[in-house]
Phi, psi and omega in degrees: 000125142355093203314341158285299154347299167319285181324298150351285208279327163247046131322312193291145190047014185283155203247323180200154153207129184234099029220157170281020187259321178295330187274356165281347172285321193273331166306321180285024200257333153092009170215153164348125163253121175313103179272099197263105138290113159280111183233144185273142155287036167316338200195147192312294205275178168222167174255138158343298158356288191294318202278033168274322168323294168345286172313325201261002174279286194322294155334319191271325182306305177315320161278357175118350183265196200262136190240138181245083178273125191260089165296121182289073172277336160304301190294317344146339132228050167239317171094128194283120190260001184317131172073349173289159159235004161218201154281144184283198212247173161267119174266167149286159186297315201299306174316318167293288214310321155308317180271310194325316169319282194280350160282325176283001162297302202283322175286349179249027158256003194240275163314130145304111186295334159300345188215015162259156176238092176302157185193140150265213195222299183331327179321276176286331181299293190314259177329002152237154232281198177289317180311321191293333188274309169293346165280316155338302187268010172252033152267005180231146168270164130339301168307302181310305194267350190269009131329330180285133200294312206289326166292331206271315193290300132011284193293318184269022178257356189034062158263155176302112128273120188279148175287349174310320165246018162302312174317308217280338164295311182295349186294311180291312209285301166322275196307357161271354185280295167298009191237343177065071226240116194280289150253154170261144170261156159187177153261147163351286238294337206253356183323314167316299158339282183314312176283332168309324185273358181245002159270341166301305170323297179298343188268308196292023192051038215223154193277111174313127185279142176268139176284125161238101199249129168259144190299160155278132181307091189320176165246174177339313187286349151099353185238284227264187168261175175313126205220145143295302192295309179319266190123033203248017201265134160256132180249142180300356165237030189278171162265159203309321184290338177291299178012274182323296203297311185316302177298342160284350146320328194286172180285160163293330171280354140294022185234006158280321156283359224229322147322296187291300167268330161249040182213317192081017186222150197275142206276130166309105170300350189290336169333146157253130195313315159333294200274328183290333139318342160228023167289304175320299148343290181323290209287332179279336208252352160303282175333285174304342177238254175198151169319278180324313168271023140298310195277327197280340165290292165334302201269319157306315204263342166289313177310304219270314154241024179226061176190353191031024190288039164351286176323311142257066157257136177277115196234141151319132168254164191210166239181096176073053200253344168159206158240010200216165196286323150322300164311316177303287223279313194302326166309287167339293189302325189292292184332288212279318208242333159098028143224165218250127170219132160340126154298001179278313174323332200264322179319299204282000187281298197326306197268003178264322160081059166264317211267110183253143154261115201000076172105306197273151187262158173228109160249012177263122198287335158281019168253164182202107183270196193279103165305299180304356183260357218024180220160177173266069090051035166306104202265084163152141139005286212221028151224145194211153166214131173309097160286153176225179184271000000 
């Protein structure tokens, strides 16, 4: 393709890049480009969230350039404050070193693993000596970093910022130094970061690397972004059928984005939202999984709703949801699925007639069937739960 062509194509779904003029220049260099991600291991699993980075590495991959995953096994314990309102917890080596294994299992259903080149960061962190760290950092002021909203914020709440994480830009920022990074992937969230390495670069004599920021990903609720602590998350080891049931959750106005950033294609509006939605489905727990268990996850969920098949349906259980129908449903939601809904929210689903107690609906917000004989429990579109005694 053409260095315009290329610029096209990822363009799509970039949230900023600074500049495109710079990176149609370095595409005309007509060679590989170093693409740099960076990731921290806090934690074993990852989310859909995160692999929207991916997906746009995986694009670059395609095109021919070179992709560069950096694992923070240094940084990753100091922990990244971007976007924090407090300190992150502090890891052991061992602990990073244990997610780092199973996150890169999980990034490599996204990536060719032939044409990444992994690196830790520890590689150079580990080996300088303290003069070397003070020289480093007295390549920034003080000022310059306490410019970050997320710190500016912080501060004028007269919360605690540890110098510890004063660090973690230039640290991030070194390592575009080192991988000599043509371009950076990040989120909104990394912009700061991210311009830190191309001041590093330029003091290093070195050609400044493009800033490339991809959106945060909503979460299930279509408003916050995607979270573990929200519980608004599809994680990349659920099994399938939640997988499946989670994405058929999302809204009809989500599903463009969702299309757009974890798929890379613009969603066929001639779809009917139904199918496109679990065309969308499909095709992620395909990825993550298998054809087969993609299909097998489909045929469920057909069973379970388009089929009004309850009864055999492998449905979560739940237990000890309440006496009143209100009540039933806030419980349900909390048990099976881990998100938190208001007795005012379960009233208007109730008064709404979302809501069946085997097969038949309940709109009276005051009723309370025999929960204790058990049953079947549709709170939703695309959720449903097995009460037991």
């Amino acid at each position: 393709m053409s260095p315009e062509q290329q610029l096209e194509i990822l363009k799509r779904g970039a949230a900023q890049i600074i500049s495109e003029a710079d990176l149609l220049a370095k595409l005309r260099e007509n060679r590989p480009l170093n693409i740099k991600l960076g990731v921290d291991p806090t934690a074993p699993d990852i989310h859909l969230g995160f692999t929207v980075a991916l997906q746009k590495l995986r694009q670059f991959q395609d095109l021919g350039h070179t992709a560069i995953l950096i694992i923070g096994d240094f940084t990753a314990m100091i922990g990244d404050p971007s976007g924090r309102s407090k300190t992150r917890p502090q890891l052991t080596h061992d602990q990073v070193m244990a997610n780092a294994q199973s996150f890169r299992a999980q990034a490599f259903k996204i990536l060719d693993p032939q044409r990444t080149r992994t690196v830790f960061n520890g590689e150079w962190f580990e080996m300088m000596t303290f003069e070397e760290v003070i020289r480093l950092n007295s390549r920034v002021t003080l000022q310059q970093m306490l410019q970050r909203e997320d710190f500016a914020k912080r501060l004028s709440k007269n919360e605690p910022v540890r110098l510890h994480e004063i660090q973690y830009p230039i640290i991030q920022g070194w390592d575009s130094v080192k991988v000599k990074a043509d371009v950076e992937i990040g989120g909104t969230d990394q912009l700061f970061n991210i311009l830190v390495g191309r001041d590093l670069q330029k003091e290093e004599g070195l050609p400044q690397q493009v800033v490339f920021l991809m959106p945060l990903l909503e979460g299930l609720d279509g408003v916050q972004k995607m979270s573990k602590s929200l519980g608004n998350y599809v994680g990349v080891s659920e099994p399938a059928e939640t997988m499946f049931g989670k994405l058929m959750s999302i809204s009809d106005a989500l599903m463009e984005r969702y299309y757009l950033l974890l798929l890379g294609e613009v969603l066929d509006k001639n779809l009917h939202p139904m199918d496109a939605k679990k065309q969308l489905a499909f095709r992620i727990v395909e990825r993550y999984h298998s054809k087969e268990c993609a299909q097998a996850a489909l045929d469920g969920f057909n069973t379970r709703f388009s089929k009004k098949d309850l009864a055999h349906a492998d449905l979560p259980e739940v237990s000890g949801i309440g006496p009143d129908i209100v009540s039933a449903v806030v419980a349900s939601y909390s048990q099976a699925f881990k998100i938190t809904k208001s007795r005012g929210d379960a009233r208007r689903l109730v008064e709404q007639g979302s809501i069946q107690w085997n097969g038949a609906k309940v709109t009276d917000p005051k009723a309370a069937p025999a929960f204790a004989e058990g049953g079947e429990l549709k709170l939703d579109k695309t959720r449903a739960v097995r009460v037991t005694a």
